[in-house]
C-alpha positions, 0 to 999 in steps of 0.5 A: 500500500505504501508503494502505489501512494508514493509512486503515483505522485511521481508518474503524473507529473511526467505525464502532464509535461508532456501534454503542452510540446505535443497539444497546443492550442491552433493560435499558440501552435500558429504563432511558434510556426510563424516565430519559427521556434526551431524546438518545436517545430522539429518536434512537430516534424518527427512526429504525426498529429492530425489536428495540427496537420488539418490546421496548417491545410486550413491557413493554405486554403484560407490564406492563398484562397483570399490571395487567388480571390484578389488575383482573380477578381480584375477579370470578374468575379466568377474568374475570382472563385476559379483562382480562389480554388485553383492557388490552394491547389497549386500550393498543396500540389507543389507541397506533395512534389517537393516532399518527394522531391526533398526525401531524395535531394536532402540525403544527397546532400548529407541530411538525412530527413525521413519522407514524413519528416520531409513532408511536414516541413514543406507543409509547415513552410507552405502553411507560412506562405499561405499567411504571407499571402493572405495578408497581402490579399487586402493590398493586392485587392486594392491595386486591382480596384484602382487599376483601369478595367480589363479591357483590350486597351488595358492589356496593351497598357504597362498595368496589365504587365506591371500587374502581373509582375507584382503577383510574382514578385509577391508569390516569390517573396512570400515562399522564400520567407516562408521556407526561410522560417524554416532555416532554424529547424534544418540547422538543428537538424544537420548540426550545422549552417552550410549544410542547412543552406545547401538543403533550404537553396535546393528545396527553394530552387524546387518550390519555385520550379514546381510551383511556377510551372504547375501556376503556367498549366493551371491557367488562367489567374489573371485572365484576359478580356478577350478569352472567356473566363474558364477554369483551365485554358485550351491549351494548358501544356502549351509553353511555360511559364518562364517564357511568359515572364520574358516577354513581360519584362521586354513588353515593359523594358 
């Protein structure tokens, strides 16, 4: 009798420790994902929670929802629900990509990260570019409100480009920042801040491979006022994004 009353206050203790690094509530847990807290984040990377998972889908939807919204609603408002699908969709798409893509290039450089390992770091850092971009939704909605309307004339304007160029400019920062956030985690995981910085160099160059090629064939965002407003273009697989921002630049220059 004397051993299960001591022994009891020992054990619950422990118990209770446990329950704050491994069950947060979503706005905490959301606030250390932004700090990039590297502890923490490298606890949630080793390990699965569904809720904290189903969270970090919830920030990609609402914020590169809100984005695409404000993307999309120069054209009109139906080619606005379109983007408003299509930028989560692209975000998630690019995730699972990178995540295979990240499971093979991280041990190659001398990081050896498993796939779910991988994996949660890509959705965490896209669940930061979701927020980056949510919280320019209101200031590229009000650039879109004081431009002139789409119109024929208005594509042949330096707007049209100066407009487009701004979304790239924004969808890159916003990814770069995001990834960035997750510096800490890869140098606590690698022991070192080379070899985090090959890794973060390697999986930002396929962010943006991915990610913008996969934005070229889902077409139209920004859409045109001679075409009509449909949810993919004929044609989808024709050319490639790069391009398109090559002749952006000369149009302008």
């Amino acid at each position: 009798m004397a051993r299960s009353t001591v022994s009891a206050p020992h054990a619950r203790p422990n118990v209770l420790k446990l329950v704050p690094t491994t069950s947060q509530p979503a706005p905490a847990e959301f606030s250390t994902l932004l700090r990039g807290e590297a502890a923490a984040i490298s606890a949630w990377s080793t390990e699965w929670n569904a809720r904290r998972f189903a969270s970090h889908l919830v920030i990609i939807f609402l914020g590169a929802g809100c984005y695409g919204a404000a993307m999309g609603g120069w054209r009109d408002p139906q080619q606005a629900l379109f983007v408003a699908i299509k930028f989560p969709l692209i975000i998630l798409l690019t995730t699972l990509g990178n995540a295979l893509i990240n499971g093979m290039l991280a041990p190659l450089l001398g990081l050896n990260i498993p796939f779910r390992q991988s994996f949660s770091a890509v959705v965490m850092g896209f669940a930061i570019t979701s927020a980056i971009l949510g919280a320019f939704s209101p200031l590229t909605a009000f650039m879109v409100w004081n431009a002139p309307p789409m119109t024929a004339q208005a594509v042949s304007l330096p707007v049209y480009n100066l407009i487009k160029l701004a979304h790239v400019g924004i969808i890159m920062f916003a990814g770069i920042v995001g990834n960035a956030r997750l510096f800490q985690l890869l140098v606590q995981l690698s022991g070192g801040h080379v070899l985090a910085s090959r890794v973060l160099l390697a999986w930002l160059s396929g962010n943006l491979f991915l990610g913008a090629q996969l934005s070229w064939i889902l077409r139209p965002f920004i859409g045109s006022p001679e075409l009509p407003v449909q949810f993919l273009r004929d044609g989808a697989l024709h050319g490639n994004f790069y391009e398109n921002v090559f002749n952006s630049l000369t149009h302008i220059f």
